[in-house]
C-alpha positions in Angstrom: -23.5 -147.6 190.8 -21.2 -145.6 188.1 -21.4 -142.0 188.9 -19.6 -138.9 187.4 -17.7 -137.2 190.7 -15.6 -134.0 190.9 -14.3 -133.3 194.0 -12.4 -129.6 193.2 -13.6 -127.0 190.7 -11.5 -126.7 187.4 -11.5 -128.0 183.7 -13.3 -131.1 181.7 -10.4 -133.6 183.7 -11.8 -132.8 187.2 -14.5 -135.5 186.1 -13.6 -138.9 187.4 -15.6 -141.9 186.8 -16.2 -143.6 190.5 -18.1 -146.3 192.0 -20.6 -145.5 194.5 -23.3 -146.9 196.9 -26.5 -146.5 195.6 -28.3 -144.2 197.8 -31.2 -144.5 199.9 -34.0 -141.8 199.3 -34.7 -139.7 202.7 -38.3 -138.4 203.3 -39.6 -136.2 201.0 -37.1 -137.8 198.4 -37.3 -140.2 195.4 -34.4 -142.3 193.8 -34.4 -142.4 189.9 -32.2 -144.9 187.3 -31.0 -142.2 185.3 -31.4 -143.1 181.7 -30.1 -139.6 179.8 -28.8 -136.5 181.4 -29.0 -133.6 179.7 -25.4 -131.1 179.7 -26.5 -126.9 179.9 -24.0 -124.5 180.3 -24.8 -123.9 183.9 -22.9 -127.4 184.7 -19.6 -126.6 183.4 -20.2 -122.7 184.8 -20.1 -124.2 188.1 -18.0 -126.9 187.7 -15.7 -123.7 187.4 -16.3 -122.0 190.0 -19.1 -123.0 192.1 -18.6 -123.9 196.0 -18.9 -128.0 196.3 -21.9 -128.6 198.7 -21.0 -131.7 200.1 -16.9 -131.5 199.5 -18.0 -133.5 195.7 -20.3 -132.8 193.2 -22.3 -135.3 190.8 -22.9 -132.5 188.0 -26.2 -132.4 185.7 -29.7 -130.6 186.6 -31.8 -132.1 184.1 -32.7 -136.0 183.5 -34.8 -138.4 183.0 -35.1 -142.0 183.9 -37.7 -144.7 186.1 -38.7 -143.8 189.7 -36.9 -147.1 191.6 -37.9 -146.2 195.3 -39.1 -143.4 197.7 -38.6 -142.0 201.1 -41.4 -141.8 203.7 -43.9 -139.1 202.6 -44.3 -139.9 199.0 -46.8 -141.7 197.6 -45.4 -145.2 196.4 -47.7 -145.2 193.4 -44.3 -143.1 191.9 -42.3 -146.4 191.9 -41.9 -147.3 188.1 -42.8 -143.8 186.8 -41.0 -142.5 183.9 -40.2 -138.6 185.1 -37.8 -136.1 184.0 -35.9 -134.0 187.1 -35.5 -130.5 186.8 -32.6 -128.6 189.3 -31.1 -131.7 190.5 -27.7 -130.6 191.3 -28.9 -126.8 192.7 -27.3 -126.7 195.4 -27.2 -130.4 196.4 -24.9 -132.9 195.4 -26.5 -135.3 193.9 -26.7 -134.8 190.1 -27.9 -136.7 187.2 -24.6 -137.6 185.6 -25.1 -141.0 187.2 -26.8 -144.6 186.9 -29.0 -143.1 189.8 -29.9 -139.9 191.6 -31.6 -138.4 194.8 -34.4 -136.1 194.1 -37.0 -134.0 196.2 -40.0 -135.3 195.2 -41.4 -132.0 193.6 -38.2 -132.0 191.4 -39.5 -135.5 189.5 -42.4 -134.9 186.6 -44.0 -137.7 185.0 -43.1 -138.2 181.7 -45.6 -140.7 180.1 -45.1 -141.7 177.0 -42.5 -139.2 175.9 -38.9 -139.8 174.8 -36.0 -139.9 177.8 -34.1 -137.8 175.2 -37.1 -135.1 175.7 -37.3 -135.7 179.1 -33.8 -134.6 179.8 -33.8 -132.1 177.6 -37.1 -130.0 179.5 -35.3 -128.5 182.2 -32.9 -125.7 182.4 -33.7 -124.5 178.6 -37.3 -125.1 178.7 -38.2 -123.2 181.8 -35.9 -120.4 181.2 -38.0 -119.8 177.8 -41.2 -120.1 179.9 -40.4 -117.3 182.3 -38.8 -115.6 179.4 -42.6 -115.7 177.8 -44.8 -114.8 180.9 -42.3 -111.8 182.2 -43.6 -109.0 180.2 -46.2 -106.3 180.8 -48.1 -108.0 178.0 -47.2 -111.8 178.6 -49.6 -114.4 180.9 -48.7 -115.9 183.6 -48.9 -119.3 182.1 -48.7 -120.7 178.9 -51.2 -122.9 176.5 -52.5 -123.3 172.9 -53.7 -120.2 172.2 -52.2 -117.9 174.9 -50.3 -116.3 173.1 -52.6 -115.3 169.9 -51.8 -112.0 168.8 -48.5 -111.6 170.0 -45.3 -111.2 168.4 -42.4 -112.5 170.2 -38.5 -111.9 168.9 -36.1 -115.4 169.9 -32.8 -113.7 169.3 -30.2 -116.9 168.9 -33.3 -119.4 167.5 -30.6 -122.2 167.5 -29.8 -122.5 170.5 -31.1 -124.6 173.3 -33.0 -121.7 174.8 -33.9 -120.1 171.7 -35.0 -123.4 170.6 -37.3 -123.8 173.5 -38.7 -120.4 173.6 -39.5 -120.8 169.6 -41.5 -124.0 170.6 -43.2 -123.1 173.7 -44.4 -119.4 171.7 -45.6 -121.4 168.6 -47.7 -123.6 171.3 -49.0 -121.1 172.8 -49.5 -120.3 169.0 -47.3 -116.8 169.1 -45.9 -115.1 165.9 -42.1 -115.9 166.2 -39.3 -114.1 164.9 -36.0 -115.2 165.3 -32.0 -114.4 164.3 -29.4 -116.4 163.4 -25.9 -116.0 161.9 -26.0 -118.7 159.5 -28.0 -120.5 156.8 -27.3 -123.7 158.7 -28.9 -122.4 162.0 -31.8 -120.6 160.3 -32.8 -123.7 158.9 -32.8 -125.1 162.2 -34.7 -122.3 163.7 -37.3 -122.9 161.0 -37.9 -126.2 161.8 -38.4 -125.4 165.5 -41.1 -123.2 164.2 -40.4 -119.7 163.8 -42.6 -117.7 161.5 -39.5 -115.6 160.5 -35.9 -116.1 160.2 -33.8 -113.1 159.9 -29.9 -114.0 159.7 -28.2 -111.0 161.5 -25.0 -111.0 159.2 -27.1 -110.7 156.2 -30.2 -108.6 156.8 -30.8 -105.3 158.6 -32.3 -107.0 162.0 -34.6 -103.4 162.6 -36.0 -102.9 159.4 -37.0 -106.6 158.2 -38.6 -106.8 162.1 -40.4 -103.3 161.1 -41.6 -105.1 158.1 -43.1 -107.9 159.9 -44.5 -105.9 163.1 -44.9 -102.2 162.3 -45.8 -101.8 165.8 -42.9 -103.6 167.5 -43.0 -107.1 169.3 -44.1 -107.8 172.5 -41.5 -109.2 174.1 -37.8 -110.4 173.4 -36.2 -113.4 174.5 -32.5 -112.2 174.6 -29.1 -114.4 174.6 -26.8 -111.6 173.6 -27.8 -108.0 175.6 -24.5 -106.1 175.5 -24.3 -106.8 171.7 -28.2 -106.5 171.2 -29.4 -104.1 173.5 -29.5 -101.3 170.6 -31.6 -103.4 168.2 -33.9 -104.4 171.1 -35.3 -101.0 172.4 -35.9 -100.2 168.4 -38.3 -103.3 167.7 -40.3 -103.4 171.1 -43.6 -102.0 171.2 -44.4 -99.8 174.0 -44.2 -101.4 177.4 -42.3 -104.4 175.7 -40.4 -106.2 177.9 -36.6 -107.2 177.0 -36.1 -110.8 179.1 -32.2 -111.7 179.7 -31.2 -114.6 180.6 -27.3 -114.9 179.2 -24.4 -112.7 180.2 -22.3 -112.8 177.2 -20.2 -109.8 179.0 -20.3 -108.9 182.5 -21.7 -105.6 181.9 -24.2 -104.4 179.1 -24.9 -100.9 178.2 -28.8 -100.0 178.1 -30.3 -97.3 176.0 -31.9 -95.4 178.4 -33.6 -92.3 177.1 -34.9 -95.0 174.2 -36.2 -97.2 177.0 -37.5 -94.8 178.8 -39.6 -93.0 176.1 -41.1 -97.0 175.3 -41.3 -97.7 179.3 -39.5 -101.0 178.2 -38.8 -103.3 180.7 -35.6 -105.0 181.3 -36.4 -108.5 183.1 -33.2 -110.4 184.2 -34.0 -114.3 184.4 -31.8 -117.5 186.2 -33.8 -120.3 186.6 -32.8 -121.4 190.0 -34.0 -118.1 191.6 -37.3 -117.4 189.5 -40.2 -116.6 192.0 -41.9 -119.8 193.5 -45.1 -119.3 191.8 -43.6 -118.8 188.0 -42.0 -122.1 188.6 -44.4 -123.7 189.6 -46.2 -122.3 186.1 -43.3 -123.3 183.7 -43.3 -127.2 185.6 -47.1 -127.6 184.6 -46.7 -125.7 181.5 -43.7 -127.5 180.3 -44.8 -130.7 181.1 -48.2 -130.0 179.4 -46.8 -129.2 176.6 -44.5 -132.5 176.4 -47.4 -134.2 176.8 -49.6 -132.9 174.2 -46.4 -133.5 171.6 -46.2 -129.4 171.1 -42.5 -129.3 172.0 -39.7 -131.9 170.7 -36.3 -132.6 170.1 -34.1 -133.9 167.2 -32.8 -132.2 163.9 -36.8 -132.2 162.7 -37.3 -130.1 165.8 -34.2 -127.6 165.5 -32.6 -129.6 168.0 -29.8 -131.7 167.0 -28.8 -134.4 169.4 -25.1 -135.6 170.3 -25.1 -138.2 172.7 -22.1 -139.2 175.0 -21.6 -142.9 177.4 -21.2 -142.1 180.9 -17.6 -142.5 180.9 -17.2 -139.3 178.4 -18.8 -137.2 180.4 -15.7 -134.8 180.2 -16.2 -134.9 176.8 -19.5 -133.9 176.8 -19.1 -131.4 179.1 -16.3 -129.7 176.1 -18.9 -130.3 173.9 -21.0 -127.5 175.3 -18.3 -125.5 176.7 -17.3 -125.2 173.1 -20.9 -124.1 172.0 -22.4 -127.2 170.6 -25.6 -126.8 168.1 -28.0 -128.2 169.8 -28.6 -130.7 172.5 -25.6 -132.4 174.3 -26.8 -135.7 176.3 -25.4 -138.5 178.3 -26.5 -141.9 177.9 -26.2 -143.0 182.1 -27.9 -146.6 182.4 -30.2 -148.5 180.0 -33.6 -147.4 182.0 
């Protein structure tokens, strides 16, 4: 099989396109013919700087493809499912930048009928929104058409790949969704995502068109941006709103304390890969529910352009995000 290896940390040219034996699944694990991987910024974050597990790496977290075989302990009826793979690469080597991966069984979903391009676009973006929407003192613990009736939720960043989830999984759950963006171009994508309201930041006063359109404050904020935000946020949350973080734009962010404190806002951090068992759990089901029932998409109709890479320009890809790509970066890994 083709795979994408890097055996030391570093820039786009530690990729190297290698032939490897396809595995053989273990117990308790499945093998998969990738047919897209999805590129997040966590890959080329740790093909920075992250230890190698293994002494090589196969990056990618998120996929999709067919379920080809399966260790002892999982039920063969998998072999020939369409699934997407969520955390492939966390801590393991083996990730989805390849014609085929090895996967612990609970880290395959079935698909169905949905798009590969959807599929390996669920992951890391779609279950960071999810426990960015179910943090808060106000928010459920799981997400569905109508969970989210009567809330107001702020997206700031609506064009990105998080912000792009979190607008689609709130108007699911059919939330009120306010987002900002700095440009025209991205407002229009965050419009056709699904936000209620658009504010472009260079433009407006962010505070009082939010005031305008929830008097009382939001409920929660799904934040990409806290050191430059954190002022605006504890303004527009309601009392006992929740300000969920899940970017570090800086390494350090100043917090309005006396402000937060008279609101008793809460400041929830969120990485994926270390969410409590149980909320992952929730965002899996959710997430896949949602796929299912055609409430969450991808494409320029969605908000989320798509750029799609061979195999072989992996590196590329990888620069792609690295240089902050508008919307989602894929690569096409086998024809699965």
């Amino acid at each position: 099989m083709k795979a994408i290896v890097y055996e030391r940390t570093g820039d786009p040219s530690v990729l190297e396109l290698v032939d490897r034996p396809v595995p053989e699944p273990a117990a308790g694990e499945v093998l998969v013919r990738v047919a897209v991987s999805g590129v997040n910024p966590t890959d080329w974050k740790a093909r920075r700087s992250s230890p190698l597990p293994a002494g090589w790496q196969i990056p990618g977290q998120d996929g999709a493809g067919v379920v080809e075989a399966v260790g002892t302990g999982v039920d063969q009826e998998l072999i020939g499912e369409r699934v997407w793979i969520w955390e492939a690469a966390w801590q393991r080597p083996w990730g989805t930048s390849a014609e085929y991966t090895l996967v612990p069984v609970r880290q395959v979903v079935r698909l169905g009928d949905a798009s590969f391009d959807l599929g390996a676009s669920l992951g890391i973006p779609f279950l960071t929104a999810h426990r960015c929407l179910t943090a808060g003192e106000f928010m459920p613990d799981s997400l569905r058409p109508g969970a989210l009736a009567d809330h107001t939720v702020l997206v700031q960043g609506g064009a990105g790949a998080v912000g792009n989830a979190a607008i689609q999984l709130a108007r699911w759950s059919d939330a009120t969704v306010i987002t900002t963006v700095s440009s025209a171009e991205k407002a229009q994508l965050a419009a056709a995502a699904g936000a209620s309201f658009v504010i472009n930041y260079r433009e407006q006063d962010v505070v009082e068109e939010i005031r305008k359109i929830a008097p009382d404050g939001v409920h929660t904020i799904v934040e990409v941006s806290p050191s430059r935000n954190a002022a605006t946020d504890v303004q527009v949350l309601r009392n006992a709103g929740a300000v969920c973080v899940y970017a570090d734009d800086e390494p350090e962010v100043s917090i309005p304390v006396r402000p937060s404190m008279m609101r008793n806002v809460r400041w929830q951090f969120v990485l994926v890969y270390t969410e409590p068992t149980v909320a992952k759990a929730h965002a899996v089901r959710d997430v896949a529910a949602a796929a299912d029932q055609g409430g969450i998409r991808v494409g320029v109709d969605a908000g989320l352009p798509l750029h799609y890479h061979p195999l072989a320009e992996t590196a590329a890809a990888h620069q792609a995000v690295e240089n902050s790509a508008v919307g989602k970066v894929l690569i096409m890994t086998s024809d699965a």
